[in-house]
C-alpha positions in Angstrom: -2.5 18.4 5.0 -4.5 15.3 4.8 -3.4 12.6 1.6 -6.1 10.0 0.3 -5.5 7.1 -1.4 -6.4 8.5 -5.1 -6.7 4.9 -6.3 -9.9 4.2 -3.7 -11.1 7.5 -4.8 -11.5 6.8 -8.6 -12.6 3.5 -7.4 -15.5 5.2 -5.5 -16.2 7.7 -8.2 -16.1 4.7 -11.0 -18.6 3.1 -9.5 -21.2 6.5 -8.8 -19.9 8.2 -11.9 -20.3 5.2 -14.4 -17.8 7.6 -16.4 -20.4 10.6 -16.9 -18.4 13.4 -18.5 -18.2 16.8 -17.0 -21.9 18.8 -17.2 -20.4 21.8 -17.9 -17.9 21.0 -21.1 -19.3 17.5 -21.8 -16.0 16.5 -22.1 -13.2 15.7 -19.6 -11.2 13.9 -18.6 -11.7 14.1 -14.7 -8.0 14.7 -12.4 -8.8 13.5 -8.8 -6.8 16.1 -6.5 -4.5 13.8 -4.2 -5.5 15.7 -0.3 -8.7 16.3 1.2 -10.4 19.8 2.5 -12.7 20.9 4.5 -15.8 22.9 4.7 -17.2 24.7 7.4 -20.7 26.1 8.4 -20.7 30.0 7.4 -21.2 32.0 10.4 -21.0 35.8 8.9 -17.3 35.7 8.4 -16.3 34.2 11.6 -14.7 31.6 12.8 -16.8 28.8 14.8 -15.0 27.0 17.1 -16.1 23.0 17.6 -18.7 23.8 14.5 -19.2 21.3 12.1 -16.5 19.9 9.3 -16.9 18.4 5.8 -13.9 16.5 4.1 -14.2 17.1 0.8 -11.9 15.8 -2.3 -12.1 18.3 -5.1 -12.9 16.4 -8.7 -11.9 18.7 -11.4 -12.4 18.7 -15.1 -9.0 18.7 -17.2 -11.1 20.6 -20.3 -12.6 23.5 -18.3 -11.9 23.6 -14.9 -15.1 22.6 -13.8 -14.4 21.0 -10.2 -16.8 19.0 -8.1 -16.7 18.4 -4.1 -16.6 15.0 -3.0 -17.6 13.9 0.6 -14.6 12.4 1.5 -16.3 9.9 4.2 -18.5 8.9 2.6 -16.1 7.9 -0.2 -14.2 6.5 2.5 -11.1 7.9 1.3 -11.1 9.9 4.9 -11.6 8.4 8.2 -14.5 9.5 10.6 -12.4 10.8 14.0 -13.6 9.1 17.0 -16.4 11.1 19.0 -15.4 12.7 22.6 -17.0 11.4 25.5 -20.0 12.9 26.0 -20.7 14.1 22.0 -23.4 12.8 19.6 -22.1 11.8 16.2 
């Protein structure tokens, strides 16, 4: 399991979200989730091995559950892992 620094990340969303409420209630408030997550490519139910990976931070809605995805680098609340020899970022 991979913590963030929730502080950073309502930092980061403060200052994209300008405190927009949720699109889906118009309400809120907005409960930053304290561990990141990631996404993978679909590949038909199976498993790719060395395929590509999204940290996300899930954003959900307090009022209606509504929860948004977060790209955890580029909130830089997650570090980017140093490339292999030989790989292309």
């Amino acid at each position: 399991m991979s913590k963030i620094d929730t502080q950073k990340m309502i930092a980061h969303l403060n200052s994209k979200w300008h405190g927009k409420p949720c699109p889906m209630c118009g309400s809120g408030p907005w409960n930053v989730q304290d561990s990141s997550f990631q996404l993978t490519e679909f590949n038909q139910g199976g498993m790719i091995i060395g395929g590509p990976l999204i940290p996300v931070v899930p954003v959900v809605c307090a009022n209606c559950g509504n929860t948004v995805l977060v790209n955890g680098i580029v909130a830089h609340v997650v570090d980017v892992p140093p490339a292999k020899p030989g790989e292309s970022k």
